[in-house]
VOGU-3710 file (C-alpha; in Angstrom, 3 decimals, decimal comma):
1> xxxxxxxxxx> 0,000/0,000/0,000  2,309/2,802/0,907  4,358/1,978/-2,520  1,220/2,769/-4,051  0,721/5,903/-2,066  4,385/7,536/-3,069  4,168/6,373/-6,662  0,627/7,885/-7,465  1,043/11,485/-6,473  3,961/11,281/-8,352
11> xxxxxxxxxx> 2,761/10,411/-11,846  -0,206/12,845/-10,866  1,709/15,800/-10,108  3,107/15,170/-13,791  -0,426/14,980/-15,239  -1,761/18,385/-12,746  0,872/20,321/-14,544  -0,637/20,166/-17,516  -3,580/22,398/-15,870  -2,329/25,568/-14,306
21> xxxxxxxxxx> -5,132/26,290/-11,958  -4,738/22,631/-10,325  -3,011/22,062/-7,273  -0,141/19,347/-6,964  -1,121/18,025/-3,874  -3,394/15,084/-3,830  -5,138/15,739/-0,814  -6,909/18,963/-2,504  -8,442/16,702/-4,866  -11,804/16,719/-4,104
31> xxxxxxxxxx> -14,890/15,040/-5,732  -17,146/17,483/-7,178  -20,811/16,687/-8,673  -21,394/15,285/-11,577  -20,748/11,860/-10,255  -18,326/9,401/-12,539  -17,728/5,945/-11,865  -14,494/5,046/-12,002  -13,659/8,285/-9,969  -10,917/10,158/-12,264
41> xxxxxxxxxx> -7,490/10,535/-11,396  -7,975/14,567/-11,589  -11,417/16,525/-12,248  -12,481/20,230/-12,108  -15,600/21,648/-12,365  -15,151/25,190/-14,211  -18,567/27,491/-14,573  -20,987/26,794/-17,493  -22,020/23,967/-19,312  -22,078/22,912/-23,392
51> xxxxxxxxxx> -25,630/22,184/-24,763  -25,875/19,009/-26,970  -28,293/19,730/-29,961  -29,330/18,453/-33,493  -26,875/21,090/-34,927  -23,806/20,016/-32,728  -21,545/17,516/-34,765  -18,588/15,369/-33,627  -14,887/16,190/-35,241  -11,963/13,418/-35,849
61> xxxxxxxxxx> -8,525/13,686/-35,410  -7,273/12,102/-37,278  -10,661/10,554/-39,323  -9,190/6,495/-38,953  -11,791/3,489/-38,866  -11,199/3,626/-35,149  -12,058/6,810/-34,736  -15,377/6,448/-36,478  -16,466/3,703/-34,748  -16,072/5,692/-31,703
71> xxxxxxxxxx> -18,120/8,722/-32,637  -20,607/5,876/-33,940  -20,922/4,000/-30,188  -21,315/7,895/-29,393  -24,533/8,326/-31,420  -25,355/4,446/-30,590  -25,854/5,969/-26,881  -27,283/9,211/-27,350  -29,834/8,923/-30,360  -32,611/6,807/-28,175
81> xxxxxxxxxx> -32,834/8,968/-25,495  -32,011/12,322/-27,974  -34,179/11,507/-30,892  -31,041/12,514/-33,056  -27,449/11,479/-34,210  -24,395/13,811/-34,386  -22,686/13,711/-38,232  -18,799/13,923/-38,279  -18,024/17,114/-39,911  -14,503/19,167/-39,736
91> xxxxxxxxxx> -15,807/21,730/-37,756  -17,877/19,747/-35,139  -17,710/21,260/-31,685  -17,144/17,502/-29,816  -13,488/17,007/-30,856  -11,817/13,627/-30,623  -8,178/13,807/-30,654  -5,787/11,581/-31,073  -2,273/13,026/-29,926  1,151/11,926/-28,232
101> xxxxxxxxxx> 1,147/12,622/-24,232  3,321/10,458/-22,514  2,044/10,203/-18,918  -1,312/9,211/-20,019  -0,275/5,850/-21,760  -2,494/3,692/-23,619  -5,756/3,815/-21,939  -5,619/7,273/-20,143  -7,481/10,481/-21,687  -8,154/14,325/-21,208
111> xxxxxxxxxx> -11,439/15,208/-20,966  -11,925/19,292/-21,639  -16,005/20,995/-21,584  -16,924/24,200/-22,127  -19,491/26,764/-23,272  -17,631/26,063/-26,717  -17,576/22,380/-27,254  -16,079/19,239/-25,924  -12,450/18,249/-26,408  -11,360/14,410/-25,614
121> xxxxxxxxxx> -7,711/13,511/-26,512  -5,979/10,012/-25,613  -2,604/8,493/-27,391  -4,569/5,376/-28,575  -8,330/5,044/-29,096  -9,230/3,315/-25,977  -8,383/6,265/-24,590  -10,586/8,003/-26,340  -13,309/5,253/-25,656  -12,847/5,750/-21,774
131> xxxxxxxxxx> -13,110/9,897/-22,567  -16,586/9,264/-24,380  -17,600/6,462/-21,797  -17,246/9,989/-18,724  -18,818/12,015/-21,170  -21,988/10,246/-21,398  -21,740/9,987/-17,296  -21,803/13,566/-17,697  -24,950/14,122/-19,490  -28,611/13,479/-17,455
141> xxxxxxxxxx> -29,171/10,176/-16,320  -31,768/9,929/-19,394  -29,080/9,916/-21,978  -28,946/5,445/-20,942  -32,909/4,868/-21,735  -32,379/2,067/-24,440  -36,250/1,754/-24,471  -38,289/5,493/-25,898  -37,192/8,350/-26,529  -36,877/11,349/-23,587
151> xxxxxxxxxx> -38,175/14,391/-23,582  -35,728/17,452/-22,519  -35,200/20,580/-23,626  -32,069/20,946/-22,793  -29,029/18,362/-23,335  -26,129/19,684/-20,877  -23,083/18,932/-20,105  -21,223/20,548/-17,354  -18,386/22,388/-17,648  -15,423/20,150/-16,522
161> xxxxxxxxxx> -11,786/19,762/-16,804  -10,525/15,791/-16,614  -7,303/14,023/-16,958  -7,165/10,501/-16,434  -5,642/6,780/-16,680  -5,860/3,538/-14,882  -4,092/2,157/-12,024  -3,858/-1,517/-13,282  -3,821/-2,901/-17,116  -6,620/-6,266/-15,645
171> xxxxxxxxxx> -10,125/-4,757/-15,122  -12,218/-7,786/-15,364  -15,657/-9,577/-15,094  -16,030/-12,907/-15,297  -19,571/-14,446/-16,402  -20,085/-18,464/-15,829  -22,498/-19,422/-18,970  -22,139/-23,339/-18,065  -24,067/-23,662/-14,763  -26,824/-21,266/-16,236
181> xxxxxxxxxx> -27,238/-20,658/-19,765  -26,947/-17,289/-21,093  -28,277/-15,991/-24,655  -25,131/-14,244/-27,515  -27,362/-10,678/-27,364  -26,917/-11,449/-22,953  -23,410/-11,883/-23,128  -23,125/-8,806/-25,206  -25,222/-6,701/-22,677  -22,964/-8,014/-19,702
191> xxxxxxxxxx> -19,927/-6,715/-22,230  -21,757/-3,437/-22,734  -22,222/-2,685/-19,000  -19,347/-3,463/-18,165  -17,183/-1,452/-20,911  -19,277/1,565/-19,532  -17,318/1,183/-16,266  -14,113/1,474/-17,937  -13,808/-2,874/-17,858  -11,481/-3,989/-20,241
201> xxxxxxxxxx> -11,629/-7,989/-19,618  -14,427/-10,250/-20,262  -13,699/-13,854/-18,501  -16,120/-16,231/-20,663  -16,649/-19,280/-18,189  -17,394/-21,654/-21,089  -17,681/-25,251/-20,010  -18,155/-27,175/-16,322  -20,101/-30,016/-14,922  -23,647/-28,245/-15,566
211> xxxxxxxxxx> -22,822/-27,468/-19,201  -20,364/-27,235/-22,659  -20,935/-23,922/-24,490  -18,697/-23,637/-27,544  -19,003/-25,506/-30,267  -16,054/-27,654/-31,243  -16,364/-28,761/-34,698  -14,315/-31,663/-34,366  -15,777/-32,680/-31,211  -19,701/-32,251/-32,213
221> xxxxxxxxxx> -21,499/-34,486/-29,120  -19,740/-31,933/-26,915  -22,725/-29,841/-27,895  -24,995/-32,226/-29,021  -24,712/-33,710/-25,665  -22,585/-32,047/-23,123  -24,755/-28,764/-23,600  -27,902/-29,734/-22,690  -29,897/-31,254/-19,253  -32,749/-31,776/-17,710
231> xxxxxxxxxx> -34,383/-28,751/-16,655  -34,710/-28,390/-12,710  -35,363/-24,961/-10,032  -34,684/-25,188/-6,684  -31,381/-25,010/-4,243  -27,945/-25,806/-5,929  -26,645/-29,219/-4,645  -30,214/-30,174/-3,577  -31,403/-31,008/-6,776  -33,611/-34,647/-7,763
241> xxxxxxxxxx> -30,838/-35,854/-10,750  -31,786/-36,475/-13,903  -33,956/-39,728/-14,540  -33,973/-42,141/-16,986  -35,638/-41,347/-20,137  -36,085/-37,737/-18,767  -35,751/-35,009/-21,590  -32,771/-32,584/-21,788  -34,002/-29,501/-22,395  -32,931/-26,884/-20,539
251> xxxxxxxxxx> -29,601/-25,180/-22,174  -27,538/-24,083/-25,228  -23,888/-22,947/-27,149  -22,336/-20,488/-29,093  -21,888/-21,318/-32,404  -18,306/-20,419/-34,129  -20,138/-17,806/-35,728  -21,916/-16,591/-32,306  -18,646/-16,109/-30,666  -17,064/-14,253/-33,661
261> xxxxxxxxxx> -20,440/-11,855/-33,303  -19,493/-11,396/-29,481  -15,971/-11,013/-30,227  -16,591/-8,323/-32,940  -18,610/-6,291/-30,090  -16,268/-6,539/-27,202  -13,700/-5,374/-29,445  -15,636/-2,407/-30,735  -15,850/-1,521/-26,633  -11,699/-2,240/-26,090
271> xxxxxxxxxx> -12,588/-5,499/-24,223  -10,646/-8,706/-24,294  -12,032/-11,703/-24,179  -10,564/-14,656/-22,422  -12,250/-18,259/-23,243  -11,935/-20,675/-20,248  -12,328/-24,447/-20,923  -12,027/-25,656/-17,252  -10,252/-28,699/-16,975  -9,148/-31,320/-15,781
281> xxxxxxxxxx> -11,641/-31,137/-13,533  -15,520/-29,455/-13,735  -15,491/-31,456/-16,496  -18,808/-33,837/-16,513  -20,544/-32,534/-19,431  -17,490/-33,237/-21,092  -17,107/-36,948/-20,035  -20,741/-37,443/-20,674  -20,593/-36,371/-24,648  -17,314/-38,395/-24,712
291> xxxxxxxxxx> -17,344/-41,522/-21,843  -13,835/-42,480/-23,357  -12,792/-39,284/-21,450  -13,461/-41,365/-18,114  -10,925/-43,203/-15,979  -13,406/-45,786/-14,895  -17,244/-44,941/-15,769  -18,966/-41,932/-17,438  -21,306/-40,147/-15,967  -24,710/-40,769/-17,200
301> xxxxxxxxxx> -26,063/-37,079/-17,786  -25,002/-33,620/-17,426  -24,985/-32,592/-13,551  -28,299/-30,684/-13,226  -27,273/-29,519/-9,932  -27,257/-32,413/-7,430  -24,343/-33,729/-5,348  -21,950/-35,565/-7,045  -18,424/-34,600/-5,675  -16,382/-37,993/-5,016
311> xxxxxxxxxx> -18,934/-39,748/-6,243  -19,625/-39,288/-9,963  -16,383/-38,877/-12,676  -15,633/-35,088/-13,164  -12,160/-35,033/-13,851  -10,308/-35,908/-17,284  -8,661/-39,189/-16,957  -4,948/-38,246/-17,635  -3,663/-41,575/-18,707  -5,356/-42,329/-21,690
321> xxxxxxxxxx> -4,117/-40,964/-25,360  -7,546/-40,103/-26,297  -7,317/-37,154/-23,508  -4,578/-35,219/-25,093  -5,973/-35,834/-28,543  -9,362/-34,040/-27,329  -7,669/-31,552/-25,717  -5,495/-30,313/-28,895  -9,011/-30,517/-30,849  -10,443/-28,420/-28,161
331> xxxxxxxxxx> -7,960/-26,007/-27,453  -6,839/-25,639/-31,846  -10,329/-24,545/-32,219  -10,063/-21,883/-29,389  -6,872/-20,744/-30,017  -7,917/-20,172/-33,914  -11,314/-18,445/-32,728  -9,798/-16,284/-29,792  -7,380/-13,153/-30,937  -6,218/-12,875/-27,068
341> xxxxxxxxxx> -2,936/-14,156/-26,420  -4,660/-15,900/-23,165  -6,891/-19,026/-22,406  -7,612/-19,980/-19,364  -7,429/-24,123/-18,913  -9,127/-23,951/-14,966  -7,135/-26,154/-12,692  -9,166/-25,973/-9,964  -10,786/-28,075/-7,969  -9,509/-31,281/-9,282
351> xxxxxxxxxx> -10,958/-34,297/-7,428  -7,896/-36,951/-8,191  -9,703/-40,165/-5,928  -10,524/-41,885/-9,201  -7,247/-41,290/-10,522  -5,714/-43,656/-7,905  -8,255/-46,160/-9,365  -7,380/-45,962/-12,580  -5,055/-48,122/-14,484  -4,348/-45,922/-17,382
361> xxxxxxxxxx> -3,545/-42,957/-14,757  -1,227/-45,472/-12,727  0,799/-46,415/-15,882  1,076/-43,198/-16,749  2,922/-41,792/-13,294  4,859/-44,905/-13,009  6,022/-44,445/-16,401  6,795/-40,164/-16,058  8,144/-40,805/-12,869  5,232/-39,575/-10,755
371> xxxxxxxxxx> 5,020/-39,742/-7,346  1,690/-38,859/-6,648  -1,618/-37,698/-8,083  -0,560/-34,124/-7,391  2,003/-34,196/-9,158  -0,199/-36,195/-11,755  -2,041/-32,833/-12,437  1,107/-30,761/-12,760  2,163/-32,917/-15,492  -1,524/-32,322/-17,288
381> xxxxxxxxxx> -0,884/-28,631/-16,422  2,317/-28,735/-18,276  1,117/-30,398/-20,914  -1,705/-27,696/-21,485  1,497/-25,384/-21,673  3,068/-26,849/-24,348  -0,472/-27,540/-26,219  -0,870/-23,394/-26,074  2,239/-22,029/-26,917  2,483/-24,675/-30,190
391> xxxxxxxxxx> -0,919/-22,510/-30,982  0,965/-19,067/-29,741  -0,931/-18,605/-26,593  -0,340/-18,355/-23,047  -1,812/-20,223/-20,292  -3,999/-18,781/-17,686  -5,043/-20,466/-14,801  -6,727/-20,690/-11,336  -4,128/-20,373/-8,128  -4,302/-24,790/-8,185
401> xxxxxxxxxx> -2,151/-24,464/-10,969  1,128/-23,179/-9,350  0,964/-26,275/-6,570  2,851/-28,427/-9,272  5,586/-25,199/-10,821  5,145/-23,695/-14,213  6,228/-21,779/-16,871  7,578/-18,527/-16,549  4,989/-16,793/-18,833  1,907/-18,492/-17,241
411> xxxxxxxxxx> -0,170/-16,069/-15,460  -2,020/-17,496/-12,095  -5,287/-15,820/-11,287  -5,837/-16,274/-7,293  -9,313/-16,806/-6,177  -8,147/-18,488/-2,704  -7,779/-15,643/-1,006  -4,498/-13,732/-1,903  -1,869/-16,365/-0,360  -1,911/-18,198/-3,757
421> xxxxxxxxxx> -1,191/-15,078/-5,820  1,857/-14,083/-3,317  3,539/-17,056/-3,990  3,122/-17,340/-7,395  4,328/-13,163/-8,291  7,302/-14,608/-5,773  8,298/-17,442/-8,169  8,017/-14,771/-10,729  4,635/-15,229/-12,672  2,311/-12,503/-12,967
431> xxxxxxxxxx> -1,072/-12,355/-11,374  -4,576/-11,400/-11,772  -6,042/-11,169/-8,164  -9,681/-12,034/-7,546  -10,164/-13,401/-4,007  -13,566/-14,633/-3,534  -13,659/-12,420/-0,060  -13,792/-9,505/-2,161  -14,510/-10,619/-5,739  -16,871/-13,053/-5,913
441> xxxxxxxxxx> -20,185/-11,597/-7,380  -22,206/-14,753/-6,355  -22,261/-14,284/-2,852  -24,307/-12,877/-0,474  -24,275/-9,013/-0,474  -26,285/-7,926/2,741  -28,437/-10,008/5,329  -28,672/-13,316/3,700  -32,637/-13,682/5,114  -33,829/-11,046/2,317
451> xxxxxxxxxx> -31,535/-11,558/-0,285  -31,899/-14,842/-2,859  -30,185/-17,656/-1,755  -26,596/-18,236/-1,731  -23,334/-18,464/0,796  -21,131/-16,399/2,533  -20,610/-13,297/2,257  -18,753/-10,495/0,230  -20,377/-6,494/0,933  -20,167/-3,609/-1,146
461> xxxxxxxxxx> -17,779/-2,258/1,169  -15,765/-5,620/0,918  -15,599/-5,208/-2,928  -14,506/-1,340/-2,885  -12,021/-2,251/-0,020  -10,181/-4,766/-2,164  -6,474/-3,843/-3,055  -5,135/-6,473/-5,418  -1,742/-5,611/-4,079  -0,175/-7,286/-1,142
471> xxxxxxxxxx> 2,684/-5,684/0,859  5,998/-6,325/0,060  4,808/-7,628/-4,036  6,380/-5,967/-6,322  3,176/-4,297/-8,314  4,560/-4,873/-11,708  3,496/-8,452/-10,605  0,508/-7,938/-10,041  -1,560/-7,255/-13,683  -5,026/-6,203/-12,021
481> xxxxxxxxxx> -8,034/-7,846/-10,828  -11,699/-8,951/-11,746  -15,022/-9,789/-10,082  -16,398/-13,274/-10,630  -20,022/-13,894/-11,060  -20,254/-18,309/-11,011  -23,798/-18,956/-11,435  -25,203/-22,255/-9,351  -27,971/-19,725/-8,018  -28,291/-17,445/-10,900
491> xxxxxxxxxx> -30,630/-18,616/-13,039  -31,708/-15,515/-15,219  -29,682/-12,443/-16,933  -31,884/-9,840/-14,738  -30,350/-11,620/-11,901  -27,393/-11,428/-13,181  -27,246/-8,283/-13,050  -28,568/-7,912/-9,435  -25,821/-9,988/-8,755  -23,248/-7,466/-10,395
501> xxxxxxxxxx> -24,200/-4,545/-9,273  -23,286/-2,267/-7,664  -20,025/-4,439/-6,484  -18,897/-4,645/-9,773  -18,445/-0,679/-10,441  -16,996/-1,106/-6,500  -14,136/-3,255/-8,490  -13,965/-1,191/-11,490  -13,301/1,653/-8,910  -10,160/-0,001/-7,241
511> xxxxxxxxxx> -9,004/-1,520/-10,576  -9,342/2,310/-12,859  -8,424/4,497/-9,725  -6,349/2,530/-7,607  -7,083/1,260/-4,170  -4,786/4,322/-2,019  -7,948/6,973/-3,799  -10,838/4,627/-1,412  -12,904/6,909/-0,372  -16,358/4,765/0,946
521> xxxxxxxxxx> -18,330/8,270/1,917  -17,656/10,038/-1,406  -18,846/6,645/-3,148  -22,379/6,368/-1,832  -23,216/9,570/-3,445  -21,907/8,322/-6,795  -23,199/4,494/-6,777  -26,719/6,387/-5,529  -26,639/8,361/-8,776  -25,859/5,728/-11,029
531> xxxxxxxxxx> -28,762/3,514/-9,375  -31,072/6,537/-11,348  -29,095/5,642/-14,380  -29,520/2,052/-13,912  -33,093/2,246/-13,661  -33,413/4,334/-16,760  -31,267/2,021/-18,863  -33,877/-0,553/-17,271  -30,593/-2,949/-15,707  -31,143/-4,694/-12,710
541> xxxxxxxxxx> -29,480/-3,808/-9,013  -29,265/-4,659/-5,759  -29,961/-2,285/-2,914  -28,797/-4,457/-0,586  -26,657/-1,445/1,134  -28,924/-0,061/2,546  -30,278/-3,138/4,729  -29,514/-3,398/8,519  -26,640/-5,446/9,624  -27,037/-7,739/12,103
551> xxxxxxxxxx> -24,508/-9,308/14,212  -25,298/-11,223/17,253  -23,297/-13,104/20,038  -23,150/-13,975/23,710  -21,651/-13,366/26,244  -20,051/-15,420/28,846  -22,961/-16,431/30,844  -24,553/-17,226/27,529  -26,885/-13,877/27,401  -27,643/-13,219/24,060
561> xxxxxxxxxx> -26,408/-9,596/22,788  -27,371/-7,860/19,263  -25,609/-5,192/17,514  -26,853/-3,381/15,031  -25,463/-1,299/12,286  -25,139/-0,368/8,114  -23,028/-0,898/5,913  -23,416/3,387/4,717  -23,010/6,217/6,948  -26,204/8,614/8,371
571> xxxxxxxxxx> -28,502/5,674/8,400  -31,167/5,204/11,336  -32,025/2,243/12,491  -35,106/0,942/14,071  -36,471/-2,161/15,705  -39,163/-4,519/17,291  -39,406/-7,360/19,868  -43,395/-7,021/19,923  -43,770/-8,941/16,449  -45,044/-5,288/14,818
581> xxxxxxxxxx> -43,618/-3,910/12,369  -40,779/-1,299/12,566  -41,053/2,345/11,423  -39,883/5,928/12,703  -41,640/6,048/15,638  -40,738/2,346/17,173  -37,691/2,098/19,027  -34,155/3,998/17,411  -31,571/2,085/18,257  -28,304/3,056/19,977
591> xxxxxxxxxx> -26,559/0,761/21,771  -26,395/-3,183/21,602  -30,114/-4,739/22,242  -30,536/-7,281/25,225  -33,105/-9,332/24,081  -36,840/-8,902/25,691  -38,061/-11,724/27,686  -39,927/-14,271/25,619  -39,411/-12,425/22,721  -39,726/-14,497/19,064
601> xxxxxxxxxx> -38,832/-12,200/17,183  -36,428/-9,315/15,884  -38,057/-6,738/13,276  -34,740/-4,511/12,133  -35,712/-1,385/9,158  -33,358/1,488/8,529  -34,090/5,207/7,320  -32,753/7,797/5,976  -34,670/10,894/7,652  -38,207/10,317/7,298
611> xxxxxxxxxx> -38,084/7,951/4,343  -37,271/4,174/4,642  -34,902/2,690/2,468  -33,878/-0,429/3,645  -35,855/-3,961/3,300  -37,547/-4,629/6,614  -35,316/-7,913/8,388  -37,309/-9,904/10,195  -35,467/-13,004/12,180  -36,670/-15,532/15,427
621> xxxxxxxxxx> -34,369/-15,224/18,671  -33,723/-19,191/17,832  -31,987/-18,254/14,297  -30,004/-14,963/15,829  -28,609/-18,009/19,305  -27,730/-20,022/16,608  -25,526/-17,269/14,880  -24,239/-16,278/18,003  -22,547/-19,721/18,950  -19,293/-19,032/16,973
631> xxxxxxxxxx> -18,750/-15,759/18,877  -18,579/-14,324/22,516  -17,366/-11,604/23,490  -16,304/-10,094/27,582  -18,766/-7,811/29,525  -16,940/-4,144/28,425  -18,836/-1,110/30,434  -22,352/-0,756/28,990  -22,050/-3,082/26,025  -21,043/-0,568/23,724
641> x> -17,905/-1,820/21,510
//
């Protein structure tokens, strides 16, 4: 952290020169309104504004293919809500420029508005893509309606004075298709949202137990088969399997010509796309379509969602020919499809009991001089390795991978908390952090009771606390970050979306602005006005910020204690033993609760002045004892901690 603190206000003060009014100390930086997300390394609001009209027109500088698709995204965004386009003319009063500035690199931008026009200059085009992406945060929260046109008289934009650039090259989603399937124009949505945040990584979660989602010509039951199931609801893990003679209809793939379509559109937004064909493990569907895949038996269907761990096949059998043949099918139709120089092979969570079962496997490590079933996978890992770079690719792979040694140019991306990724930057491999404390999009975001169901726990203020860089790493190790959304108990795109956001423009925060800028109070204001955009552009979010937190334990002659509080500052917070309802005028809470006798229940709600915004929380004294159990605390004063 405090490497981070000396080396930003350094590069800044180079960038603050450029503006002669600006301070060079970063301290004096101060958010003003109009709220952007990603904050910006440096922004000014100067007096007036620039009206957008019919007659306004968009200039290019120079007038490249690049350029023009950018002033066409620009019109994409703005004629719905506008009722007109902007043409490109050579006098048009919203300049893009592109120009040579050193200290803004390839991604960073100047944003300029006044009375006169609009100026955006960058060294590349992204650059000028992340200008145009805070220029439309600028203008009225209408601007994002994708569904009739708006009716204002006035199209503003304030006056303003930006100069900007990330913190860290990996700003990433990742969207699991397999376990729930999600439609091409979906996927594309998830890659529009998430481009407007200043994302630049797309994570494609292709193929696991629950489904296979790319077509592999060569390989055609892997769709025909492995990408279809029986259709169930209910909780993950819980699930009736599939029966005999029981249809499979519940699923889908991309066609070659469906993932060209999505790679064309990330592209047009500056977003890479990494494919990830998880194996050896999470790989059912797989041994279903093909059961010579298996070390002893195939499963008989795709995994609809039922327990199967230790019991049913999931992992490639390693011994067998056939498995190396199928993966260089596999991975020469990925590498051919994919431009990035990355796929991501998985590694993770590789059950290896049927391994020690299998002859073929045995054979195999007697023969390589294996000592184990560990080092088994390491030897799969490494052949992945060489499969990739014969195709000129890199590998990419979960924190599992490093167990076994690898590569120098194999990045590890550490979802095991951050221990994984430490080790692996100190071997010398570059890492994508994305612990699931912090990062993982499927789990619970507030008080599980009123949220859908899930486990554990990651908050808004987890995700906007993350820093993807430990101490003592060097951060030229570390490439970024990304938010994973795995999707056992998300079922549709709107939830999806819930599921996102806000934590994911939390992430694209720390990733864009760097973790030493945190500032959780200035946030709120800024995730509160893009909730108004968000509704206009009609895309699902959770409030779940706003809900109570509630955190009970005992003490040591087993009294039961319950503190209350919220996750966002200037929230009241009021509460019932009497099975009513809470409101204003039941009990404010102030200091931890001893519990009424023969109370049942708990009823928690929080304002904000006279107006409730959080969900009411209602739980039974049994449920709060039984969260207690893990923690007591010592008798301190008046019970206030």
């Amino acid at each position: 952290m405090q490497k981070l603190m000396l080396q930003i206000p350094g590069w800044l003060s180079l960038l603050l020169l450029l503006l002669a009014s600006c301070s060079s100390r970063e301290e004096e930086i101060v958010l003003p309104e109009p709220a952007i997300i990603p904050l910006p390394v440096y922004m000014e609001v100067t007096n007036g504004s620039y009206t957008l009209t019919r007659h306004s027109a968009i200039r290019l500088q120079p007038a490249t293919d690049d350029l023009l698709h950018i002033a066409g995204f620009l019109n994409e965004k703005i004629s719905t809500a506008t009722g007109f386009t902007l043409p490109v003319k050579k006098d048009g009063k919203i300049e893009l420029i592109l120009n040579e500035n050193e200290t803004l690199g390839e991604e960073g931008y100047t944003l300029s508005v006044t009375r006169l026009g609009v100026q955006i200059t960058a060294n590349q085009p992204a650059g000028l893509f992340y200008g145009v992406q805070s220029l439309l945060q600028l203008l009225p929260p209408e601007i994002k309606s994708t569904e009739k046109q708006i009716t204002i008289k006035d199209w503003k934009i304030p006056a303003v004075e930006i100069i900007d650039k990330p913190q860290f090259a990996w700003r990433g989603l990742m969207l699991d298709v397999s376990r729930h399937w999600f439609t091409k124009e979906e996927v594309k949505r998830y890659i529009d949202q998430l481009a407007e945040y200043k994302m630049n990584v797309f994570h494609w979660h292709l193929t696991d137990d629950q489904g296979w989602r790319m077509e592999i010509k060569s390989l055609p039951e892997l769709t025909a088969k492995g990408a279809w199931r029986a259709p169930r609801v209910g909780q993950w893990w819980q699930r009736e399997p599939w029966q005999p003679g029981e249809a499979t209809t519940y699923g889908g793939y991309y066609t070659h010509e469906d993932i060209k379509e999505v790679l064309a559109y990330a592209a047009e937004r500056y977003v890479r796309v990494i494919p990830e064909i998880d194996v050896p493990g999470h790989s059912i569907a797989a041994l279903f379509a093909y059961p010579q895949l298996a070390c002893l038996k195939a499963p008989a269907s795709v995994n609809v969602g039922e327990k199967f761990y230790t019991e049913v096949e999931n992992s490639l059998c390693i011994g067998k020919a056939f498995t190396l043949e199928f993966m260089d099918k596999v991975l020469t139709e990925v590498a051919a499809l994919f431009p990035d120089e990355y796929v991501h092979i998985g590694g993770d969570e590789c059950y290896k009991g049927f391994w020690q079962k299998c002859p073929d496997c045995q054979r195999l490590m007697k023969k390589e001089g294996l000592k184990d079933v560990d080092e088994l996978q390491s030897w799969f890992i490494h052949r992945m390795e060489d499969l990739l770079k014969e195709k000129g690719k890199k590998l990419i792979g979960w924190d599992e991978i490093h167990e076994g040694g690898l590569f120098p140019d194999v990045t590890v991306m550490s979802w095991r908390g951050m221990e994984g990724g430490i080790k692996a930057a100190e071997a010398g491999h570059h890492v994508i952090m994305t612990p699931a404390s912090h990062c993982y999009l499927d789990l619970y975001q507030g008080e599980p009771s009123v949220e859908p169901d899930t486990y554990s726990m990651a908050r808004l203020t987890d995700s906007y606390h993350f820093n993807p860089v430990p101490e003592d790493v060097p951060e030229e190790m570390i490439l970024g970050g990304q938010g994973n959304l795995w999707t056992e108990s998300v079922p549709t795109f709107r939830h999806a979306e819930y599921m996102t956001w806000p934590r994911g423009w939390a992430l694209a925060e720390v990733l864009w602005s760097g973790p030493v800028r945190n500032d959780w109070k200035g946030f709120i204001p800024r995730v509160e006005h893009h909730f108004e955009r968000a509704d206009q552009a009609q895309v699902n979010y959770a409030r779940s910020m706003y809900n109570a937190i509630i955190t009970p334990y005992l003490l040591p002659d087993d009294e039961l204690i319950i503190e209350l509080s919220t996750e966002i500052p200037g929230l009241d917070i009021y509460y019932t033993f009497d099975n009513t309802d809470p409101d204003r005028y039941t009990s404010l809470y102030r200091e931890p609760l001893r519990v009424l006798k023969n109370a049942t229940w708990l009823r928690v709600v929080t304002y904000r002045g006279e107006e409730p915004v959080g969900k009411v929380i209602t739980l039974t004294i049994g449920e709060l004892e039984k969260r207690a159990q893990s923690d007591r605390r010592p008798v301190i004063g008046n019970l206030t901690w």
